[in-house]
BAKOL-155763 format. One line per 5 residues: number of its first residue (from 1); their letters; for each residue x negated, y negated, z negated of N, C-alpha, C, O. Coordinates in steps of 0.02 Angstrom, whole numbers. Each point is the difference from the previous one (the first is absolute). Layout:
NUM	a	X:Y:Z:X:Y:Z:X:Y:Z:X:Y:Z | ...
// end
This chain:
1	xxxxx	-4733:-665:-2011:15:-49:52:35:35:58:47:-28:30 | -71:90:-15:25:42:58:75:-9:-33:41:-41:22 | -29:78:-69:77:17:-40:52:-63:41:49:3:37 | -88:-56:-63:61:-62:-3:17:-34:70:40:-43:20 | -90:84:8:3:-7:101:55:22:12:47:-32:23
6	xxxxx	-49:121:-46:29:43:-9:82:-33:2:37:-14:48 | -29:8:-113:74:-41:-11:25:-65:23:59:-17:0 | -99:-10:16:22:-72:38:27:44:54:60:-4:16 | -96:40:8:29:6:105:79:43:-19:52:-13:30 | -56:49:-70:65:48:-51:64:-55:7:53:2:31
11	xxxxx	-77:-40:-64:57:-45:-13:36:-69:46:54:-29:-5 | -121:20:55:19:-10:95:52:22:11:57:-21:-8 | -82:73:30:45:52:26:61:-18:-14:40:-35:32 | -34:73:-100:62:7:-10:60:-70:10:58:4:19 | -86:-51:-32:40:-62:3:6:-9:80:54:-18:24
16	xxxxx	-85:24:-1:-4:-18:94:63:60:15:50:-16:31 | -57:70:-51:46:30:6:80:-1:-24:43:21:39 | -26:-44:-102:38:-35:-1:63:-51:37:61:-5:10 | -129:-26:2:36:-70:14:20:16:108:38:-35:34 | -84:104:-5:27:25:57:74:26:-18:50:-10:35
21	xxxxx	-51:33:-74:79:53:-11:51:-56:-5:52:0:33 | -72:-56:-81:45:-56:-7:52:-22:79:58:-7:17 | -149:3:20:39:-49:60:55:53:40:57:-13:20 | -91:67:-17:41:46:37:68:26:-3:39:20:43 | -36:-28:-116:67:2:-27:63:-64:28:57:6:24
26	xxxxx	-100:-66:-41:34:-45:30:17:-14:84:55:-18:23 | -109:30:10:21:22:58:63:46:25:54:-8:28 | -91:60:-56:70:60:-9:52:-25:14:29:1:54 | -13:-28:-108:95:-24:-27:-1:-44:44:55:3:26 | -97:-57:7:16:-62:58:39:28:47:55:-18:22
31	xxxxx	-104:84:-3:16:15:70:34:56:5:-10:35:50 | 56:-14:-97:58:52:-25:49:-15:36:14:-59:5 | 27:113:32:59:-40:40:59:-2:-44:55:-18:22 | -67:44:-103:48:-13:-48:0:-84:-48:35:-25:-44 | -100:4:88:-19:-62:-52:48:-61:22:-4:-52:-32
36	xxxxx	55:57:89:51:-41:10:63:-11:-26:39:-46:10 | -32:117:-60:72:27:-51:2:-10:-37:55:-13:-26 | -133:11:-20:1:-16:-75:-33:-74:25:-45:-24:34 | 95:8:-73:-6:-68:-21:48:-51:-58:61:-7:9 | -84:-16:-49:0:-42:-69:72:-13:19:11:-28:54
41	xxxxx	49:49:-98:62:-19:9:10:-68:1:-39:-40:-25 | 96:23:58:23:-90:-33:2:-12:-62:-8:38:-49 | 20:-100:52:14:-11:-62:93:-1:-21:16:11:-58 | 20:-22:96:41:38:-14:44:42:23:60:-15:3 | -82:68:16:9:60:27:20:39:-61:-35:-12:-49
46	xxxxx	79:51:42:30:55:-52:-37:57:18:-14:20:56 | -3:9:-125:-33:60:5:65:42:-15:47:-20:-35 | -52:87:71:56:43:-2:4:29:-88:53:28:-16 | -110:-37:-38:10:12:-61:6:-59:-41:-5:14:-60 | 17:-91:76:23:-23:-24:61:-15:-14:35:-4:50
51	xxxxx	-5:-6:-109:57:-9:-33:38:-49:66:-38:-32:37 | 117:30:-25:27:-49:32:18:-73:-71:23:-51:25 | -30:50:-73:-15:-49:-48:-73:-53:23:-9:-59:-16 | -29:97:51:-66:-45:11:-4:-31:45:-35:-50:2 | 75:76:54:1:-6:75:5:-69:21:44:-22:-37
56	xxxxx	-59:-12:65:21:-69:55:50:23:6:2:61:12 | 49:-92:-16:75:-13:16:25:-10:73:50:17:31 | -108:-53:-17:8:-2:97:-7:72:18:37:22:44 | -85:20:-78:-5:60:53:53:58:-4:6:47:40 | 34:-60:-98:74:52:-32:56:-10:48:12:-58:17
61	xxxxx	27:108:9:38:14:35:48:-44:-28:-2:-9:-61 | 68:-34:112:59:-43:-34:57:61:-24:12:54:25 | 26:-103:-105:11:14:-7:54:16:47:-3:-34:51 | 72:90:-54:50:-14:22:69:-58:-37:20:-14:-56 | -4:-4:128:56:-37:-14:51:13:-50:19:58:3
66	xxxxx	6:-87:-42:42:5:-55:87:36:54:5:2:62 | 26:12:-92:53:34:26:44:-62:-30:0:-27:-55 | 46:13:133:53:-75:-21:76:52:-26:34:51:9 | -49:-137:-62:64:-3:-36:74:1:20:20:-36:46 | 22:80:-82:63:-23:29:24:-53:-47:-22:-10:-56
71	xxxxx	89:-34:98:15:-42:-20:90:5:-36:52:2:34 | -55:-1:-83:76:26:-31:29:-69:34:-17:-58:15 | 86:114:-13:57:-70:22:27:-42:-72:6:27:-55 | 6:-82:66:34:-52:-58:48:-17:28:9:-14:59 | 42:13:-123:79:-12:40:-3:-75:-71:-29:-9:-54
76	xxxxx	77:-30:98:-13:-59:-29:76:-16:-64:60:-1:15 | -79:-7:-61:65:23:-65:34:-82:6:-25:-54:-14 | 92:70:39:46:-59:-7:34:0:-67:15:46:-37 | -6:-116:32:38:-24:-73:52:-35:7:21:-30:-50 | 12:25:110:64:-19:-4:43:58:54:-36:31:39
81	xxxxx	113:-16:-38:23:44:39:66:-39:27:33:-13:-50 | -15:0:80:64:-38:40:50:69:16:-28:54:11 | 88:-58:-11:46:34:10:75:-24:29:14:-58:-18 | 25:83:50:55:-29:52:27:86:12:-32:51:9 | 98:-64:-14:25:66:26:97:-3:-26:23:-34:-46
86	xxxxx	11:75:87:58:25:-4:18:18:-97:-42:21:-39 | 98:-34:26:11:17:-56:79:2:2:38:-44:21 | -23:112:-51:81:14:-9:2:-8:-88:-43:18:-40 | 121:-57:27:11:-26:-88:71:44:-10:50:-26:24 | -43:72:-48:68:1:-48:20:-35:-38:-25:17:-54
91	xxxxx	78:-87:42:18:-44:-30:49:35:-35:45:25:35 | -42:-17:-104:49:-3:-65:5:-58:-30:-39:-26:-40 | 134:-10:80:13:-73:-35:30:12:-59:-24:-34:-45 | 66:68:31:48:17:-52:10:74:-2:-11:19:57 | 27:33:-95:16:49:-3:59:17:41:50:-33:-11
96	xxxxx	-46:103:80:45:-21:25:-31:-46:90:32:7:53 | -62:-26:-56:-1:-43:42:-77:6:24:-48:-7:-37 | 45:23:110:-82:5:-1:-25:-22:72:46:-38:17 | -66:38:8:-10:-18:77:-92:22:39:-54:-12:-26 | 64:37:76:-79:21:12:-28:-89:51:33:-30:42
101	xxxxx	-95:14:-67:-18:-48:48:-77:21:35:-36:44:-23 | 19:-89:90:-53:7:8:-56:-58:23:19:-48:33 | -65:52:-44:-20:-46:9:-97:4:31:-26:34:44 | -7:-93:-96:-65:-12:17:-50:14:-77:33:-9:-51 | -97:27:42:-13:-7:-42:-66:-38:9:-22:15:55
106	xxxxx	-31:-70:-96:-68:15:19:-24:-32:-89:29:-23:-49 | -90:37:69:-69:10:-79:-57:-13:24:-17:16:57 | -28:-53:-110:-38:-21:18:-42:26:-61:31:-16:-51 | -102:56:32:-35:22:-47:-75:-19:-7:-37:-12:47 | 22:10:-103:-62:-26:-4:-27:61:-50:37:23:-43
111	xxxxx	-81:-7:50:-56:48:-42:-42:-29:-29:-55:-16:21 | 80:6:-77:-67:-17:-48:-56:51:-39:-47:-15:-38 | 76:93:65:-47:61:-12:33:55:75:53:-3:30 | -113:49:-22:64:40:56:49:33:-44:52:17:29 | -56:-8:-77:68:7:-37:61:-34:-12:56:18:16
116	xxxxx	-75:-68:-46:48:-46:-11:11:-73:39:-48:-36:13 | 98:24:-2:16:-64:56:51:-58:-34:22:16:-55 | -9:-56:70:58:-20:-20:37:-20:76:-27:-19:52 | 106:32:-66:45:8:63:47:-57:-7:20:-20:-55 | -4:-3:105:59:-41:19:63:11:40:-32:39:35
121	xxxxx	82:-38:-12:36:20:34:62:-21:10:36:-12:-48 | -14:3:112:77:-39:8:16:53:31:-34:48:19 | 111:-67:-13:36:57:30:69:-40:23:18:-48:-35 | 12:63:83:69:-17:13:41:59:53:-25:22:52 | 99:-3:-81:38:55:16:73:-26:42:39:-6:-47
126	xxxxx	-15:-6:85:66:0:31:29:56:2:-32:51:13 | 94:-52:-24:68:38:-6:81:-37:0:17:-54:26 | 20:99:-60:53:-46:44:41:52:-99:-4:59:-17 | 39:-128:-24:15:20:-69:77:-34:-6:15:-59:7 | 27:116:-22:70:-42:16:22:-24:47:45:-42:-8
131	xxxxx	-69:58:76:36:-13:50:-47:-58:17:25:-33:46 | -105:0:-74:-24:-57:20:-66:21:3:-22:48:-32 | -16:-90:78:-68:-1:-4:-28:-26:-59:11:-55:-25 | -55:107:0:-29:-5:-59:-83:12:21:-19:38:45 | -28:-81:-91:-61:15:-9:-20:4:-64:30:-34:-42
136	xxxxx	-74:68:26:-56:31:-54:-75:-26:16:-37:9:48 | 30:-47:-115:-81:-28:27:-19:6:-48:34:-2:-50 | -114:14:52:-48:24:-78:-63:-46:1:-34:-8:50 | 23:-22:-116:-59:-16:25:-49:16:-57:14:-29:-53 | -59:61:53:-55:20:-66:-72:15:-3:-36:14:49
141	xxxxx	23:-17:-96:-91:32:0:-18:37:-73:34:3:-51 | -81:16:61:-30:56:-80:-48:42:42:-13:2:60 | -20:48:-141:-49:55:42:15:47:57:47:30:26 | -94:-36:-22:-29:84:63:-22:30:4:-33:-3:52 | 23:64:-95:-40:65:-1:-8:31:48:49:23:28
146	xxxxx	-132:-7:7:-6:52:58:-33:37:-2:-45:-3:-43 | 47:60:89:-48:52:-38:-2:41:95:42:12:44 | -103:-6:-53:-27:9:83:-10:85:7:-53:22:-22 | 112:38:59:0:56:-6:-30:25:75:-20:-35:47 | 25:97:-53:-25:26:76:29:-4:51:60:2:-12
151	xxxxx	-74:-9:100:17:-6:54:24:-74:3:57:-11:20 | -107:-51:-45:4:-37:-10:78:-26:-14:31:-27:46 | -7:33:-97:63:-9:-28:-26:-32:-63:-51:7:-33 | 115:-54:27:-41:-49:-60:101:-18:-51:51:-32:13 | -70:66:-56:68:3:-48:-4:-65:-47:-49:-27:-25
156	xxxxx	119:10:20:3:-78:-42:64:-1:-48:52:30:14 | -59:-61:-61:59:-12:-43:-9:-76:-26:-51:-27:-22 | 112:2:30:12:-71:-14:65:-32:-52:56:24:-4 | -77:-77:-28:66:-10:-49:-23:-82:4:-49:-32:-19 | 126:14:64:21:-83:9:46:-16:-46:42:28:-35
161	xxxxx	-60:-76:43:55:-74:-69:21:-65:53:-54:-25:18 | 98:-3:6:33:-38:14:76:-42:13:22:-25:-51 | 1:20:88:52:-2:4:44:-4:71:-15:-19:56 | 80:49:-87:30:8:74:80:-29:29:34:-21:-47 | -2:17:111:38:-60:2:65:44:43:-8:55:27
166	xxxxx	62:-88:-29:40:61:50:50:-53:21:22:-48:-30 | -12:72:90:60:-68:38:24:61:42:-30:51:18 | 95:-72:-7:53:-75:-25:-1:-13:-64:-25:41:-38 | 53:-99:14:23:13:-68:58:36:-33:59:-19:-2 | -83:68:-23:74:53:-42:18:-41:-35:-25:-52:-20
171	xxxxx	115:99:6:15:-23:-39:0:35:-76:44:-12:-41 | -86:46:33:-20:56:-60:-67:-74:-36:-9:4:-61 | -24:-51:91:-33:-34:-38:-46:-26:51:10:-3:61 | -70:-19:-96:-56:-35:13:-38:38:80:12:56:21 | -51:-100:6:-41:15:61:-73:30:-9:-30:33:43
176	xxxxx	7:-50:-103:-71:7:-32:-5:55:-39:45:27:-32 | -98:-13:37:-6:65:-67:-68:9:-10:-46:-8:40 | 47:35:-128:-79:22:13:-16:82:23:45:42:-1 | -115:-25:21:15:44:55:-66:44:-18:-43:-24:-37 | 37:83:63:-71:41:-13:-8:46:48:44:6:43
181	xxxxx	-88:24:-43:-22:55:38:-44:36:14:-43:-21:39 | 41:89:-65:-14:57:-14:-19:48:47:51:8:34 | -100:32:-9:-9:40:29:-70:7:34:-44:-33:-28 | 19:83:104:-44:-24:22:-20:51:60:45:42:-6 | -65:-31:33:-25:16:60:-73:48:13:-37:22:-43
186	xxxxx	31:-13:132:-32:30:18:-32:-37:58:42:-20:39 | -124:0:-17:-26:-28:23:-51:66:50:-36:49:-10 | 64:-93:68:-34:66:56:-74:-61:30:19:-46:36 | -91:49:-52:-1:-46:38:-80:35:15:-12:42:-43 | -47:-51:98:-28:30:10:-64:-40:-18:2:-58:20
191	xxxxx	-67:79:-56:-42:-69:-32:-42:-16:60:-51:-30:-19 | 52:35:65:-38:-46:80:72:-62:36:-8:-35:50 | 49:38:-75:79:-19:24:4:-45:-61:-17:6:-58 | 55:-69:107:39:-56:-44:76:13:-33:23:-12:-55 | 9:48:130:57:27:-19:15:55:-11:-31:44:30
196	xxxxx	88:-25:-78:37:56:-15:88:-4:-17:44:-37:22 | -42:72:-54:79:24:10:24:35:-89:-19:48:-32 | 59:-92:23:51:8:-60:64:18:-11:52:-33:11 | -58:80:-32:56:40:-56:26:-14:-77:-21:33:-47 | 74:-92:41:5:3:-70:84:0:-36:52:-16:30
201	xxxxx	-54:30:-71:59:22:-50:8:-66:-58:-47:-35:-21 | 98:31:9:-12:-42:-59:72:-11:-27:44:21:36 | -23:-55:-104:51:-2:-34:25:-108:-18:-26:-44:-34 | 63:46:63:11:-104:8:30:29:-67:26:55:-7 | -31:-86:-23:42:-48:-92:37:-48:14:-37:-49:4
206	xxxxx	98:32:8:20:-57:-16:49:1:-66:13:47:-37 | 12:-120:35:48:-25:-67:52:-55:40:-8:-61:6 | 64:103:19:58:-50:23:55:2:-55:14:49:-34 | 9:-98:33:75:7:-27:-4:18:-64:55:13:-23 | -108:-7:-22:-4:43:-70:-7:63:32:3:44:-43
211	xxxxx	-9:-24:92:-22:87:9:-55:9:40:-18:-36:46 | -12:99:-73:-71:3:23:5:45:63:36:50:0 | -61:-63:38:8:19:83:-75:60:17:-55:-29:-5 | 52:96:20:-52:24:9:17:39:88:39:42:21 | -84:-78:3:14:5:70:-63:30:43:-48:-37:10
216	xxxxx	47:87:9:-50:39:26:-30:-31:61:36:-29:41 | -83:34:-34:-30:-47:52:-80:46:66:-53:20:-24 | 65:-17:83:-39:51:39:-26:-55:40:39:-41:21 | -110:35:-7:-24:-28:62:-61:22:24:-44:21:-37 | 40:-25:104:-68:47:45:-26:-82:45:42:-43:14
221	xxxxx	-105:37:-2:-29:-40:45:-75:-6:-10:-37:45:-19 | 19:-110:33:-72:-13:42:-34:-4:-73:35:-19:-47 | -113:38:35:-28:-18:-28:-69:-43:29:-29:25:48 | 3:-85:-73:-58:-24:50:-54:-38:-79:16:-38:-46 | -72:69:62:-47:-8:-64:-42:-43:41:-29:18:51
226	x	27:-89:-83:-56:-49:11:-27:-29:-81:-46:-41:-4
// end
């Protein structure tokens, strides 16, 4: 009976003791002047070892601004070209017999590829043939090959079919003829610009009198692309 006295008060103890260390401990940490630092993170607060994949998106630095675009220039592709300009004709009436005239030329083109166009064109030449005022007039259309080279220069070759008329009336024959023309040019024109400037060469065909007339033909002027 003594024994179990014995161990009861044993095992007092020890628990009373205990449960002093408990409180003290907790005290302790209350009244710690570190117990104001630690404290239970947010909830969303980033831990410096968490992944930026996990992170609140609010708390991630912005991204930076994208870097602006440049904007290419567009030049706007015309399909028709208007033309007007000076034109000098070497007239061959008959062998023997020739006369220089000068005159007007103009054309009117349509692009149905930037290559290819189809062209129109009148023309009329004054001179003075046998002692009389004489004119040379053309009138025709057919293709237009172009082909767009450097320093904005734009090269062309053209072949007309129509017909052409000459007054006064000779006395070698008829006023009418059928008529062609051959040749082609050099196009100065700048692609922000409506207008430019033409250089062209070319070869008139005619048929007077039963003889075939090849009369060299030069004209320079306006080009205007709408």
């Amino acid at each position: 009976m003594r024994y179990a006295l014995f161990l009861f008060g044993i095992v007092c103890m020890v628990a009373s003791g205990a449960g002093a260390q408990a409180n003290f401990s907790s005290y302790a940490l209350a009244s710690s002047p570190l117990s104001g630092t630690i404290a239970a993170p947010a909830p969303n607060a980033q831990n410096i070892f968490m992944p930026a994949i996990f992170a609140d998106p609010a708390l991630l630095p912005p991204s930076p601004a994208p870097e602006p675009q440049g904007i290419q220039g567009v030049f706007e592709n015309y399909s028709w070209q208007a033309y007007a300009g000076y034109t000098f004709l070497r007239f061959y009436e008959v062998p023997g017999a020739a006369e220089n005239q000068n005159g007007f030329n103009a054309s009117v083109v349509w692009f149905y590829r930037d290559w290819l166009g189809f062209d129109g064109e009148l023309m009329g030449a004054y001179g003075t043939l046998s002692g009389a005022n004489s004119w040379s007039l053309f009138g025709g259309g057919g293709p237009r090959l172009r082909w767009s080279g450097p320093r904005n220069l734009q090269v062309f070759a053209h072949a007309l079919v129509g017909v052409a008329h000459l007054t006064p009336q000779s006395p070698y024959g008829t006023e009418g003829a059928f008529a062609y023309e051959l040749g082609g040019g050099v196009d100065l024109i700048q692609p922000h610009h409506r207008f430019g400037y033409r250089l062209e060469a070319d070869l008139l065909g005619t048929r007077y009198f039963s003889t075939y007339q090849y009369n060299p033909k030069i004209s320079a002027g306006i080009v205007f692309k709408f």
